[in-house]
TORVEXRO-459922 format. One record per residue (C-alpha): x negated, y negated, z. Coordinates in steps of 0.2 Angstrom, whole numbers, plus 2048, in hexadecimal, padded with zeros to 3 digits. Each point is the difference from the previous one (the first is absolute). Last residue first. Example, Ala and Ser with C-alpha at 12.3 -4.5 7.8 and 13.67 -1.06 7.14 Angstrom:
2
+-----+-----+-----+
:  xx :  yy :  zz :
+-----+-----+-----+
: 7BC : 805 : 824 :
: 806 : 811 : 803 :
+-----+-----+-----+
This chain:
459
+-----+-----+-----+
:  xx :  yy :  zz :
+-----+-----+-----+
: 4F4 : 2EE : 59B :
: 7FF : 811 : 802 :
: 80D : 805 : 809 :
: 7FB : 807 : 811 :
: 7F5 : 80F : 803 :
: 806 : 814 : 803 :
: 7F5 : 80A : 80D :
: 800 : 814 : 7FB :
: 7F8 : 80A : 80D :
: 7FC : 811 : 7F6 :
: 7FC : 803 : 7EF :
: 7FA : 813 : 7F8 :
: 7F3 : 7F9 : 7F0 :
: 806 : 7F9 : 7F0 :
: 810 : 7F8 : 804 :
: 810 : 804 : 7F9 :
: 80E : 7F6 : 80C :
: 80D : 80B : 803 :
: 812 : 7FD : 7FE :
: 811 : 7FE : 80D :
: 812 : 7F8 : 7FA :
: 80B : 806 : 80B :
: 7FC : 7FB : 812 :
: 80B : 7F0 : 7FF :
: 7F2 : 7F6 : 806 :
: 7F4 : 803 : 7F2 :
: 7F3 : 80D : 800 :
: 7EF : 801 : 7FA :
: 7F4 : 80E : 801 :
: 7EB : 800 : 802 :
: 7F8 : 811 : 800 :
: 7F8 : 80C : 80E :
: 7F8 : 813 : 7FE :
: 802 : 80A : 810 :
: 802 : 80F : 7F4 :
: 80D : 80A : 80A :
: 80D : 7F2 : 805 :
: 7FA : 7F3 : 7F3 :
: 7FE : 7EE : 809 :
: 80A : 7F0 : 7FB :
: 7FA : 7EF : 7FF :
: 80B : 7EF : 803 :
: 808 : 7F4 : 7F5 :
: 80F : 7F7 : 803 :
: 80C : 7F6 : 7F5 :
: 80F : 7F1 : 804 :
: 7F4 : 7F6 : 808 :
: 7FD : 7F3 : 7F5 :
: 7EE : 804 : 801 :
: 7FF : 812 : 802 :
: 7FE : 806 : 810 :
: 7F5 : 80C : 809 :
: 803 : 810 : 805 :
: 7F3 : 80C : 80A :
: 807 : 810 : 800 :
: 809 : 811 : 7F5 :
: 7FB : 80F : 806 :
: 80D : 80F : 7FC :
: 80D : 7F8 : 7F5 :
: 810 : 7F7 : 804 :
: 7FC : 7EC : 7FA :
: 80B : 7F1 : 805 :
: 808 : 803 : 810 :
: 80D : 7F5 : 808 :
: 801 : 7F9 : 811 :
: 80B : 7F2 : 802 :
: 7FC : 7FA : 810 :
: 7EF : 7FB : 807 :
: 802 : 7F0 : 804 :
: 7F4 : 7FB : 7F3 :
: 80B : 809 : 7F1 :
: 7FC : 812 : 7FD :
: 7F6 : 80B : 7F3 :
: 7F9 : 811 : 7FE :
: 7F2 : 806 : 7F6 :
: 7FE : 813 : 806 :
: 7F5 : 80C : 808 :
: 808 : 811 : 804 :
: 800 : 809 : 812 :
: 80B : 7F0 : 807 :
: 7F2 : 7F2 : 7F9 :
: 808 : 7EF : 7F9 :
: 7F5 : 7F5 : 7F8 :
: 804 : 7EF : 7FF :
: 807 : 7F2 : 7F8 :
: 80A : 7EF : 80A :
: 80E : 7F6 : 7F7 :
: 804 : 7EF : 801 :
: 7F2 : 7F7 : 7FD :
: 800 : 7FF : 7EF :
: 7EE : 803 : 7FB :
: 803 : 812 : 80B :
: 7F9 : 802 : 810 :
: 7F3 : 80F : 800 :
: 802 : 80E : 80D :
: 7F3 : 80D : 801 :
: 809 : 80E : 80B :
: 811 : 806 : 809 :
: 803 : 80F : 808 :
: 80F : 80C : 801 :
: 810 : 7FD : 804 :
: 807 : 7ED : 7FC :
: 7FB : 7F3 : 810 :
: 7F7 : 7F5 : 7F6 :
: 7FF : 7EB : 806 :
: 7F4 : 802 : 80F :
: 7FC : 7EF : 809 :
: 7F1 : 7F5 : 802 :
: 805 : 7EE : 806 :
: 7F1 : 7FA : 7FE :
: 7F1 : 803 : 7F3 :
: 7FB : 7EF : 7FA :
: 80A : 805 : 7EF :
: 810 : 805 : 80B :
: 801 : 812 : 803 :
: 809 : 80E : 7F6 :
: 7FF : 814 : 805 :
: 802 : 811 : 7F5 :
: 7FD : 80F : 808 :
: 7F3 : 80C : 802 :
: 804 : 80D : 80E :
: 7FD : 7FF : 813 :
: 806 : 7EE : 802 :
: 7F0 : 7F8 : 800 :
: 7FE : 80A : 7F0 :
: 800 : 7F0 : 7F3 :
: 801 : 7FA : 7EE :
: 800 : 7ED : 7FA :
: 810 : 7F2 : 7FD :
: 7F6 : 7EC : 801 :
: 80A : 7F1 : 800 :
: 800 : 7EC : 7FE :
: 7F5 : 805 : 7EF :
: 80F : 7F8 : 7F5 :
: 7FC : 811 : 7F5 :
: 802 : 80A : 810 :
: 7F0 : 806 : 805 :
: 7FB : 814 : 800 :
: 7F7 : 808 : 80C :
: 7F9 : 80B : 805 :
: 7FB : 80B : 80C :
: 804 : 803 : 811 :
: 7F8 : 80F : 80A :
: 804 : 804 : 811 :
: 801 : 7F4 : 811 :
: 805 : 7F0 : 7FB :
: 7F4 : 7F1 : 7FE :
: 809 : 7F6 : 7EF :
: 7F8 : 7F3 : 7F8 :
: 7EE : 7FE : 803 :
: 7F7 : 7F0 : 7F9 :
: 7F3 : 802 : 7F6 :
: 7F0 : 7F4 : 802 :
: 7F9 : 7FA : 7EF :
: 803 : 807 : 7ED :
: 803 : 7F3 : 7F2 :
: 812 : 80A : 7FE :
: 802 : 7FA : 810 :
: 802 : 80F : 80F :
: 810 : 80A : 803 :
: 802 : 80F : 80A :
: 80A : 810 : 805 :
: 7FC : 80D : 80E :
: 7FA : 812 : 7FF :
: 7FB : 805 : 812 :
: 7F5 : 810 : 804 :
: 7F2 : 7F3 : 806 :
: 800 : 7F5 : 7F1 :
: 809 : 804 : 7F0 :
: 805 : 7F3 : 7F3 :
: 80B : 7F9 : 7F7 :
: 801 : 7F4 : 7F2 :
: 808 : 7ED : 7FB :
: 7F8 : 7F6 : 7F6 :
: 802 : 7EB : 7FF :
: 802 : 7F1 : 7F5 :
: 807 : 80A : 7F0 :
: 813 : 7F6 : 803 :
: 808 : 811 : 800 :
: 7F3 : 807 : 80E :
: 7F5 : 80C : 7F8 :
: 801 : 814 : 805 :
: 7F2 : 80A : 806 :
: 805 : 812 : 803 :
: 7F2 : 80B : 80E :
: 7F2 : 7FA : 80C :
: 7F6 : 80D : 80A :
: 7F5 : 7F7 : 80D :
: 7EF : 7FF : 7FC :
: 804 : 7EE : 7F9 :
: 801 : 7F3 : 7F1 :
: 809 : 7F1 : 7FB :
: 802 : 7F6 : 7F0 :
: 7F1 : 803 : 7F7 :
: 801 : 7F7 : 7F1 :
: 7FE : 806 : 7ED :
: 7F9 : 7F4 : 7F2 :
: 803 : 802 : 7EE :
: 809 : 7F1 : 7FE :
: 811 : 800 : 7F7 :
: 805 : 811 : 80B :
: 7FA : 7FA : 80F :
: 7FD : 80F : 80B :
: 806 : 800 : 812 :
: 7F8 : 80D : 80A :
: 806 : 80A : 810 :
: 7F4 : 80C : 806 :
: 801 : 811 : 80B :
: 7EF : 806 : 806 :
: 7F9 : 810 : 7FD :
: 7F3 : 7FC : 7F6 :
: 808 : 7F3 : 7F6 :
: 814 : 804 : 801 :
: 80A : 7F5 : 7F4 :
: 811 : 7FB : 7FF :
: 807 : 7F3 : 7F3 :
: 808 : 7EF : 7FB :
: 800 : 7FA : 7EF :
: 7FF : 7EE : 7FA :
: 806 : 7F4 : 7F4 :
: 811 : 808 : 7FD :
: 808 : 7F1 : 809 :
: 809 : 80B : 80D :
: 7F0 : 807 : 803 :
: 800 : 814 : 7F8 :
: 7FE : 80E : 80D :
: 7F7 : 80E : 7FF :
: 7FE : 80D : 80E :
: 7F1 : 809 : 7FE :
: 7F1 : 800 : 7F6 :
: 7F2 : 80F : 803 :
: 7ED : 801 : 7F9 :
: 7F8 : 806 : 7F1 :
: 810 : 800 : 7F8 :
: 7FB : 7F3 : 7F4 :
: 80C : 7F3 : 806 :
: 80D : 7F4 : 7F3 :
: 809 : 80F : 7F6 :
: 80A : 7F9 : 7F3 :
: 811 : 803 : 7F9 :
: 806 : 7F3 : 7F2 :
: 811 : 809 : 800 :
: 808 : 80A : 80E :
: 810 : 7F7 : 7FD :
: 7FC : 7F1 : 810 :
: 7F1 : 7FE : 7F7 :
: 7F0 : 807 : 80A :
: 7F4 : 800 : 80D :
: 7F3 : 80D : 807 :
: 7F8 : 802 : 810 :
: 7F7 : 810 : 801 :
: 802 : 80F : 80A :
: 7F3 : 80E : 7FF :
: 808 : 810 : 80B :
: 7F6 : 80D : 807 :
: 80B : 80C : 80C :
: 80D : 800 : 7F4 :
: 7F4 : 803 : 7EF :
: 7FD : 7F0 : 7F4 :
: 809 : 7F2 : 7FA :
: 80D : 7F2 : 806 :
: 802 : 7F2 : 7FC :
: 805 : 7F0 : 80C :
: 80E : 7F5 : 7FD :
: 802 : 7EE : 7F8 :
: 80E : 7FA : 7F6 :
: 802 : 7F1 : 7F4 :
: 810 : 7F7 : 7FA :
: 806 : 7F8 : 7EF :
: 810 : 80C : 805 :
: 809 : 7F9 : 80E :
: 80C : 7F3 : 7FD :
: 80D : 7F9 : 80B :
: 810 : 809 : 800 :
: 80E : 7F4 : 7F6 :
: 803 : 813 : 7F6 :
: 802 : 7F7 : 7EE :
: 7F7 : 7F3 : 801 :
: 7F2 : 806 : 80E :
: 7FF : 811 : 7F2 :
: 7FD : 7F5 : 7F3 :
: 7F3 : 7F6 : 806 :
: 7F6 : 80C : 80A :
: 7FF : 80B : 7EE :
: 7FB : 7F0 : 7F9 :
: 7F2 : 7FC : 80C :
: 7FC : 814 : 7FF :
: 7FE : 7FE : 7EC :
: 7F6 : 7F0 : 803 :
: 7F4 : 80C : 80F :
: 7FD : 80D : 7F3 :
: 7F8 : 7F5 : 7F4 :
: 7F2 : 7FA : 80C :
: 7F0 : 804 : 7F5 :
: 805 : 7F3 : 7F4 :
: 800 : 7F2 : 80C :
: 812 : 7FA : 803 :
: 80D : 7F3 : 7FB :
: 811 : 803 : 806 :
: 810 : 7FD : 7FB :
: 814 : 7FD : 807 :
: 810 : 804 : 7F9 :
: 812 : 803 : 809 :
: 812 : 805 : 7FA :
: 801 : 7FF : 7EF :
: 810 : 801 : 7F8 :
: 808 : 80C : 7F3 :
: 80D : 802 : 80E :
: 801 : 813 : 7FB :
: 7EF : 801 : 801 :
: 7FB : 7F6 : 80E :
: 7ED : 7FB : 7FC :
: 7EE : 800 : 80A :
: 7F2 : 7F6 : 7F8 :
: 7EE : 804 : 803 :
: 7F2 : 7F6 : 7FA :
: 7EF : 806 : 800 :
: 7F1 : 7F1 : 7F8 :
: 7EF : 80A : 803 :
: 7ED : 7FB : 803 :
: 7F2 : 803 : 7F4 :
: 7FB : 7ED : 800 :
: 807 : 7FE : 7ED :
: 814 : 806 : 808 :
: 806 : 812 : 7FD :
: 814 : 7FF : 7FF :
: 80E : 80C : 807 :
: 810 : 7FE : 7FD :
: 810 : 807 : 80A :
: 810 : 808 : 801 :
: 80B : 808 : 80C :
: 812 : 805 : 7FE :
: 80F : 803 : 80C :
: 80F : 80A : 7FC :
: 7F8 : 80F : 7F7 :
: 80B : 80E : 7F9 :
: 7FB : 7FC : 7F0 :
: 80E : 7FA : 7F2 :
: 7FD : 7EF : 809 :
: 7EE : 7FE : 7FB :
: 7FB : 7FF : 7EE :
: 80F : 7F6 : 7FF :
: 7F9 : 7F1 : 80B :
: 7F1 : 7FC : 7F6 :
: 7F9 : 7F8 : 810 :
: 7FC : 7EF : 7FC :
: 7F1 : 7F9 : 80B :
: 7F5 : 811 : 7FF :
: 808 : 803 : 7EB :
: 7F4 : 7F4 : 7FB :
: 7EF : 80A : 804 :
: 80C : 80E : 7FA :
: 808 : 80E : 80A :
: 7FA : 812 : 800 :
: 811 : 80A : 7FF :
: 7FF : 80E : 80D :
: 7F8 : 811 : 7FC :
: 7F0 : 7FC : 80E :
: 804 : 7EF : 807 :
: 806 : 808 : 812 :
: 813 : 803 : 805 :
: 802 : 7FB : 811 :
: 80D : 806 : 80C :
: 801 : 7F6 : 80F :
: 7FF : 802 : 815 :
: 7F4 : 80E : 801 :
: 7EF : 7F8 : 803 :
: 7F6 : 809 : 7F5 :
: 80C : 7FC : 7F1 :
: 7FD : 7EC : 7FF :
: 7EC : 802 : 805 :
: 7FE : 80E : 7EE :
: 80B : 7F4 : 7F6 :
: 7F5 : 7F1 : 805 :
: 7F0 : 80B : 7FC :
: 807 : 806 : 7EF :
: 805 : 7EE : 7FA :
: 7EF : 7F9 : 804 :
: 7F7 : 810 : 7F6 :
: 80C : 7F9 : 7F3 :
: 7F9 : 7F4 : 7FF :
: 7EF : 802 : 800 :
: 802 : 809 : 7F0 :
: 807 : 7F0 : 7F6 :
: 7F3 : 7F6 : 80B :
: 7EF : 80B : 7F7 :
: 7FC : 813 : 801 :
: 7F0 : 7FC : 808 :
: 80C : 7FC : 80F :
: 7FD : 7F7 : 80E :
: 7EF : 7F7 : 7F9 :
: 80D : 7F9 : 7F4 :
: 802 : 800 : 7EC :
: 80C : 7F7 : 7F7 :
: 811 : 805 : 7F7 :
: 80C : 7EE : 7FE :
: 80E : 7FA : 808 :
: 7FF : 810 : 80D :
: 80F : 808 : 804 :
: 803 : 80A : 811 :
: 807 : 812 : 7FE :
: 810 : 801 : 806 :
: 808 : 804 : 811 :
: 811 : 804 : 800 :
: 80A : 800 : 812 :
: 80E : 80C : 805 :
: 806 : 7FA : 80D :
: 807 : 809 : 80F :
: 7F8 : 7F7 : 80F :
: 803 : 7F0 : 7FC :
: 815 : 804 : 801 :
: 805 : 7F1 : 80A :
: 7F4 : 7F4 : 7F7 :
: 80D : 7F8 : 7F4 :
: 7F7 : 7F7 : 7F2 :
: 7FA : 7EE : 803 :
: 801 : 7F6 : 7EF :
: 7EE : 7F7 : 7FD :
: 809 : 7F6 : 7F1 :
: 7F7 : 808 : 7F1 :
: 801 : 7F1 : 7F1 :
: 7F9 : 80D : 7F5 :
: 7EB : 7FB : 7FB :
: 7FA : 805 : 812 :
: 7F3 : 7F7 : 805 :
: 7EE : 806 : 801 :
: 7F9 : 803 : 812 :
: 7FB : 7F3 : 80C :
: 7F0 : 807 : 80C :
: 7FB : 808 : 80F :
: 7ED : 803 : 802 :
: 7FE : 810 : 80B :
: 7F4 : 7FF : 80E :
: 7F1 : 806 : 801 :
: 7FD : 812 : 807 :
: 7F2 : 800 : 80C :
: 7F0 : 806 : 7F8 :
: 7F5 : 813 : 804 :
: 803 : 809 : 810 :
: 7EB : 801 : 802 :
: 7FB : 80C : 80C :
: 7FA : 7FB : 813 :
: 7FD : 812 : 808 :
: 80E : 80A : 809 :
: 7FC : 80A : 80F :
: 807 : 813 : 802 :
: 80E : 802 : 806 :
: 805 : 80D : 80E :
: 80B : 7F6 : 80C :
: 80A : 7FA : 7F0 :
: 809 : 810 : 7FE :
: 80A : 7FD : 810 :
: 80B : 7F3 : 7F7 :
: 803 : 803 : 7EE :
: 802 : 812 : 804 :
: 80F : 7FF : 80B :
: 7FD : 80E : 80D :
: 807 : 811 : 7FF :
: 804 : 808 : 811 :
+-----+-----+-----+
C-alpha cells in the first residue's frame, strides 16, 4: 500500500542546520497615479461575461528613457518586461485572453491617461491595460497601472506603486491582482510567494532543500545548502517567518525562523516521530503530530514553544490538520476507522467527527482561505487532488493523474498547488489547478519539487 510521501518520508530526515533565509519582503508603497487628461467617469462595465475577455496589455510608457538597476536597458525596456509579466499572471490562470505588448501599439507616456481609442477598437480586445513606469533619483520606481473598457472608452480602475529597483516583478503582479479582482471580484493572488522542498539526487538518497519563489516560478531561490534536510515549509500568515521540520541526530525539531532577523527558534523537539506542522491563522500557535507508543495523535503548542497540549487520543494515526481561516476548527487525516478518512474537530479538539464517506481514502486536507471548501488527496489506486465542502459533500476531483498530493491553496482560494510524481521515473514537479479542474500547468523549477506550501498576499 503506497504511503503519502509527504508524510512518512519525514521519519528519515536528516537534521537541518541554521542557514540564512535572506530579508523579509518590505512592503509595497502605494501611491496616487497621474490623472487622466479625458474627463473618464469610472463607468462600470457588465461583469457577467469576465471570463471571456479578451484583454490588451501594452507595453508601459516611460516620460523619459533612464536607466535602472532593473534593467540595464533603461524604463522604455523595463516596461515592457512589466507588461509581459502581467500578461503572463492574466493567461495562467485560465479565466482571460491577454494579448502581451509584443506587436501591439506601444502607447505614449501621454497616451497612459488618454487612450487613443482607435488604435483599439478595430482589435478584438474589449478591455485595455496601460501603464508608466518612472525611475526616481533614489534608484526606486514610480509603476502605475490603469485598466480601461474599450468600447466604453472609460477607465475602470488605477492605482501605483513605488518599489526598489530590484522588486519590478512584484508592481507588474500588483497590477495583474488589480485587474483580475476588477474584473473577476476574486481577491488577488499573484504578488504571492511559495515555499517547497527541491529535490535532487538518486531515490534512495535524496537532498531536499527549502526553496522560495514568486508565485509564477520567477525569482527562485534555494534557501539550504543540502547538507542537511528541510521539510514542510510553511509561511506565517505575516510572511515574517517560515515554519519547518528538522531531524538532528535522529530527533524531530520544529524551528521557527525569522525571516527579518536571522534568528531561528526551537519550537519543540522529541524522540518521537513528528510529522506536518501547520500555523494557526492568527500565527500564535503550531500544530504537528507525533508518534508515541504506536499512536500518532495531534498537538498544538505556542509558536514561542512551551508545553504542547494533545488534541486528539484515539487509537491509530491522526494527522493533520488544517484550521479553518476563523481558526474555531481544525479538518486532519485519520485510520481510526480502518482506512484514512477525513475527520473535523473544534479548534480545542472536541467534537471529532468524520466528514468523508466517498470510496477510497482520503489524505492531506488543507481548508481553503474561503472557508467553505475543504482540499485533499484522494487515493482509490490513483492519487488525486480532490475537493469537498466541510460537511463533506460535494465531492469533486481536480487532478486525474497517477500521484498527484499535498495541496495547498492559493490565497483567494480559487487556485491549488500541489506536486505530482512520474509513474516510471519517480521524478516530482509543482502543478496548479483551478476549481473548475480545466485549467492545469506546471510550475518550471530547477530541481524535482515536492510539498509546495503557498503564503498569503504579500502585503
Amino acid at each position: 500500500m503506497k504511503k503519502l510521501l509527504v508524510v512518512f518520508s519525514l521519519i528519515f530526515a536528516a537534521p537541518l542546520a541554521a542557514q540564512d533565509l535572506g530579508s523579509a519582503p518590505p512592503p509595497v508603497e502605494q501611491v496616487e497615479v497621474l490623472e487622466d487628461q479625458g474627463g473618464l467617469t469610472g463607468s462600470v462595465t457588465d461583469t457577467s461575461d469576465w471570463q471571456d475577455l479578451g484583454i490588451a496589455i501594452a507595453g508601459f510608457a516611460a516620460d523619459r528613457d533612464q536607466p535602472t538597476a532593473a534593467n540595464a536597458s533603461g524604463t522604455a525596456a523595463l516596461g515592457k518586461e512589466l507588461a509581459r509579466v502581467i500578461t503572463a499572471d492574466l493567461r495562467n490562470n485560465g479565466l482571460f485572453k491577454p494579448t502581451g505588448p509584443d506587436g501591439l501599439p506601444q502607447p505614449s507616456f501621454a497616451q497612459v491617461t488618454a487612450p487613443e481609442w482607435a488604435s483599439w477598437t478595430n482589435r478584438s480586445a474589449e478591455m485595455l491595460v496601460h501603464g508608466y513606469v518612472k525611475a526616481g533619483a533614489d534608484g526606486r520606481l514610480t509603476v502605475g497601472c490603469y485598466l480601461y473598457d474599450v468600447a466604453l472608452k472609460s477607465e475602470l480602475v488605477r492605482q501605483g506603486w513605488v518599489v526598489p529597483a530590484r522588486d519590478w516583478r512584484r508592481a507588474a503582479h500588483k497590477c495583474a491582482d488589480l485587474v483580475y479582482s476588477r474584473l473577476s471580484g476574486e481577491s488577488p493572488f499573484f504578488d504571492s510567494r511559495i515555499a517547497y522542498i527541491a529535490e535532487t539526487g538518486p531515490k534512495d538518497n535524496r537532498t531536499k532543500r527549502l526553496a522560495i519563489m514568486d508565485s509564477d516560478g520567477a525569482n527562485h531561490r534555494f534557501i539550504t545548502t543540502g547538507r542537511s534536510t528541510a521539510l514542510t515549509p510553511r509561511y506565517s500568515p505575516d510572511y515574517r517567518k517560515l515554519l519547518y521540520l528538522s531531524y538532528v541526530d535522529g530527533n524531530p525539531r520544529i524551528y521557527v525562523y525569522d525571516i527579518g532577523a536571522g534568528k531561528q527558534t526551537l519550537v519543540t523537539q522529541s524522540s518521537n516521530p513528528t510529522f506536518a506542522p501547520r500555523w494557526s491563522p492568527d500565527g500564535r500557535s503550531i500544530l504537528y503530530s507525533m508518534a508515541v507508543a504506536g499512536n500518532t495523535d495531534i498537538y498544538r503548542v505556542s509558536a514561542d514553544g512551551g508545553q504542547s497540549t494533545r488534541l486528539t487520543n484515539a487509537p491509530g494515526i491522526d494527522v493533520g490538520g488544517s484550521y479553518s481561516p476563523d481558526g474555531s476548527k481544525i479538518v486532519f487525516e485519520s485510520d481510526r476507522s480502518g482506512s484514512q478518512q477525513i475527520y473535523v474537530m473544534d479548534a480545542d479538539g472536541s467534537n471529532q467527527k468524520r466528514v468523508s464517506f466517498f470510496g477510497g481514502r482520503a489524505a492531506t486536507p488543507e481548508w481553503s482561505p474561503r472557508g467553505d471548501q475543504i482540499a485533499f488527496t484522494h487515493i482509490a489506486g490513483d492519487f488525486r487532488i480532490a475537493v469537498m465542502n466541510p460537511g463533506g459533500g460535494g465531492l469533486r476531483f481536480l487532478t486525474d493523474s497517477w500521484q498527484d498530493e499535498a495541496p495547498t491553496w492559493a490565497p483567494n482560494g480559487r487556485i491549488i498547488q500541489f506536486f505530482r510524481t512520474e509513474r516510471n521515473s519517480g521524478r516530482t514537479s509543482l502543478w496548479q489547478v483551478d476549481l473548475t479542474g480545466r485549467n492545469e500547468r506546471r510550475l518550471d523549477t530547477p530541481a524535482d519539487a515536492s510539498d509546495p506550501a503557498w503564503g498569503p498576499i504579500l502585503p
